[in-house]
C-alpha positions in Angstrom: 20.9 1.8 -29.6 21.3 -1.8 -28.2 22.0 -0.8 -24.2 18.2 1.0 -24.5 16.7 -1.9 -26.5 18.3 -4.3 -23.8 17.4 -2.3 -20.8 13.5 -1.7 -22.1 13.6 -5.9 -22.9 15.4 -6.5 -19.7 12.7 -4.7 -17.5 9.7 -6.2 -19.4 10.9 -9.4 -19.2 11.1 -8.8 -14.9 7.5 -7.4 -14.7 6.4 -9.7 -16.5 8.3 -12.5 -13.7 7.1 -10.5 -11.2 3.5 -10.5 -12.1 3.8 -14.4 -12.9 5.3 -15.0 -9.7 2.4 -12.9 -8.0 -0.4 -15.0 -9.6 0.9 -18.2 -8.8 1.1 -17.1 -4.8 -1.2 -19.2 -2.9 -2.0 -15.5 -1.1 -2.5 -13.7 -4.2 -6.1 -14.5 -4.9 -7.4 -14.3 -1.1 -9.7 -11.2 0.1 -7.4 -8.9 2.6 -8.4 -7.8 5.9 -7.5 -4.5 6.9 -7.1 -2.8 10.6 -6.5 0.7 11.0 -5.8 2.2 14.4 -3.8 5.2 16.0 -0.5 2.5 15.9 -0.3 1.3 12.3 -2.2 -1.0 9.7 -2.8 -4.6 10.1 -3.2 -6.8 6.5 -4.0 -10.5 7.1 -6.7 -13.4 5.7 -6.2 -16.4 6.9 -2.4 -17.5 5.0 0.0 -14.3 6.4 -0.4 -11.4 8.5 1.7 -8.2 8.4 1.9 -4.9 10.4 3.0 -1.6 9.7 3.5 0.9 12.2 2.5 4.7 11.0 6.1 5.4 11.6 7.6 3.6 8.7 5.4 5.1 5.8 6.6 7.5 3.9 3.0 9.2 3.7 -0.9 8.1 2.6 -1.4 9.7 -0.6 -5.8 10.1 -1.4 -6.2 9.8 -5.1 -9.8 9.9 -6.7 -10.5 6.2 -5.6 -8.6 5.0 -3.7 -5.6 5.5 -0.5 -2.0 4.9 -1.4 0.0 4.1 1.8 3.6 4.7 0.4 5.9 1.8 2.4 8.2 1.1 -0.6 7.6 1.5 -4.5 7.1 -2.2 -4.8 5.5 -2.6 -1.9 3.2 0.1 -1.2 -0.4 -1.1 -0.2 -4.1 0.3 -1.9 -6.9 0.7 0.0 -10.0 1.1 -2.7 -12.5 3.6 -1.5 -15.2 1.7 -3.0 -14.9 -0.6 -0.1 -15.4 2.0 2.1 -18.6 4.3 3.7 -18.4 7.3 3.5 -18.0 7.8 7.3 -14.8 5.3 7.2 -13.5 7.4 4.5 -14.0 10.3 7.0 -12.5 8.5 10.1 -9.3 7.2 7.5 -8.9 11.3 6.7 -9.9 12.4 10.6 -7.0 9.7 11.5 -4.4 10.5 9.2 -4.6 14.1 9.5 -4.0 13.6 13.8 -1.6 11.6 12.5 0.4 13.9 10.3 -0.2 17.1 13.3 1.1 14.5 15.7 4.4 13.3 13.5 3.6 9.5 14.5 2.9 9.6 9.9 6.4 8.7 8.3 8.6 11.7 9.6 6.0 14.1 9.9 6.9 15.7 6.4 3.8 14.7 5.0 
């Protein structure tokens, strides 16, 4: 009984370093810029910038509100739909699925 009791306290304990250590990053409460083209996603404001090429996803998963582009499971980033027209919701799924038919998406196994 103790090794599930420790492992359960053990893992609360890091989310709850995680999220502290999230909240206090000078990044964390800055608006994101995103740029999506036919060679990856660009996230930036104006303290980092990152790219991801289309490549090194493991897919884009389209849940009711939002698209989930799977990198790693801690580091997979959320586009919200709510910030999005309806014709950039349509260009996202018009893109991804030339994507996926062209295998530049992860391994094309998506």
């Amino acid at each position: 009984i103790g090794t599930p009791v420790a492992w359960v306290v053990s893992r609360l304990l890091a989310d709850r370093a995680v999220a502290r250590a999230t909240r206090l990053s000078p990044a964390s409460d800055r608006a994101i810029d995103w740029r999506l083209d036919e060679t990856g996603i660009e996230l930036s404001n104006d303290l980092f910038f990152s790219r991801i090429r289309w490549g090194a996803l493991v897919s884009v998963r389209e849940e009711e509100n939002r698209f989930v582009f799977l990198l790693t499971p801690p580091g997979s980033p959320i586009l919200p739909k709510r910030v999005l027209t309806p014709d950039q919701q349509t260009e996202l799924r018009t893109l991804l699925a030339d994507l996926r038919a062209s295998g530049r998406l992860g391994r094309g196994v998506d």
